[in-house]
C-alpha positions, 0 to 999 in steps of 0.5 A: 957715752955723753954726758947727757945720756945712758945710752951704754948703761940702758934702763938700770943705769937711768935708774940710778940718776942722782936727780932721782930722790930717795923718795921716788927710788923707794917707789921702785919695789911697787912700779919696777921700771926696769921690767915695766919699760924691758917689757915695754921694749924701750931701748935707748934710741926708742921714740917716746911719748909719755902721757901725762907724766904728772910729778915726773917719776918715770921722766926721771928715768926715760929722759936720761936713758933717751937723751943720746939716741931717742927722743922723750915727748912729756906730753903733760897737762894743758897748759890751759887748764881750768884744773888748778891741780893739773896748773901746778903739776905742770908748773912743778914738771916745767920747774923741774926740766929747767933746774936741769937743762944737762939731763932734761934739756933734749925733751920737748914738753908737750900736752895731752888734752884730746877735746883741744885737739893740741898735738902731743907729738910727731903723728905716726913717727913714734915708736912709744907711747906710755901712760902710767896710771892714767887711763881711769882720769880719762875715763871720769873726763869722758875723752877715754876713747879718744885718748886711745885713737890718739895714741894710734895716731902718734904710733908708727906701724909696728909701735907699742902702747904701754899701759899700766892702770890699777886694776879692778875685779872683773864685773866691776860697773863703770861708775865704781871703776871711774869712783875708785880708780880700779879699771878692768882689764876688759874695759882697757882693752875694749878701749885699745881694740876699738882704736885699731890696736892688737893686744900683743902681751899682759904681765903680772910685773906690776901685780899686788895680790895684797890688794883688794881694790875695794877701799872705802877712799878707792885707790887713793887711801893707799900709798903714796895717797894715803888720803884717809890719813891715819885710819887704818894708815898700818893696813894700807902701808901693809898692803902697798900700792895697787894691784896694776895690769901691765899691756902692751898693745901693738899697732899693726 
């Protein structure tokens, strides 16, 4: 093993990571990134394109366990971005990669915005393509449908799309999923379909029965949001994070 990589340790030893602060660590006990990316099938040699990796919690684990044989596309934010949120998560991102060349130093940062037509990697040589709590933003910007058609451009035959998104009851409007956050699992999959993909397997690893979805701040006045501050602050952290599908599609 070099000391780059995890190759020999895979997923639990990326884990471990001194980059990784306690604060996202904590985090562990509501996204299990050990059973989300071992269901995912990503291995060490894995070719990987994270969607909008935001803040970089699960970049934390995915580029040291594919620094020796893979290879991690973060594929963030336009970098022309109108959004001021979307400018300084990707500053932060860049800011973060460049403090630690030794572990970050083999990703290539890319960018997700389909109405740009920007390039997010290698098409059709990758054998991941993930996003983690996403699929609802595309949805409010109207490019849902063409997120996932590029998803399958970037997939080799046989590749996997991982998604894991808060989930809605079923029956839930389209204008109540895109307000508060919570995505049918029938609408994820619609979408996925649509793009060429075969559903290959759900799992209930990211499941929060606690949760209702049904929030007056949708998924946003739970942890680690919090956006109603301190009404009914108790409750919120009693429940935890979301309730969360987990699908692995697959491209045939």
């Amino acid at each position: 093993m070099s000391s780059l990589g995890v190759a020999e340790g895979g997923i639990e030893q990326a884990m471990q990571s001194p980059l990784r602060s306690d604060a996202n660590k904590a985090r562990d006990v509501y996204r299990h990134p050990a059973q989300t990316l071992s269901f995912f099938e990503v291995s060490p040699s894995s070719q990987v394109v994270e969607i909008w990796p935001g803040s970089g919690w699960y970049t934390e684990i995915l580029a040291p366990l594919l620094a020796d044989k893979g290879k991690l596309y973060a594929a963030h934010f336009a970098k022309q971005s109108p959004v001021s949120y979307f400018q300084k998560s990707r500053t932060a991102f860049l800011a973060m990669a460049e403090a630690h060349p030794d572990v970050y130093g083999k990703m290539e940062i890319t960018e997700f915005h389909p109405p740009s037509k920007v390039v997010s990697g290698p098409n059709a040589q990758v054998d991941h393509v993930l996003t983690f709590r996403n699929v609802h933003n595309w949805m409010k910007a109207g490019f849902a449908d063409e997120a996932f058609t590029e998803f399958y451009q970037l997939l080799k035959p046989n590749g996997i799309l991982g998604v894991v998104e808060h989930r809605a009851k079923p029956g839930t409007s389209m204008q109540d999923m895109i307000a508060s956050g919570y995505v049918t699992e029938d609408e994820v999959i619609r979408m996925a379909e649509k793009a060429g993909f075969v559903l290959e397997a759900r799992s209930d690893i990211n499941a929060n029965p606690k949760d209702t979805s049904v929030h007056p701040a949708g998924v946003w006045s739970l942890p680690p949001s919090l956006r109603l501050g301190d009404e009914n602050r108790a409750e919120y952290l009693a429940i935890g994070e979301s309730d969360r599908m987990t699908l692995k599609f697959r491209k045939p």
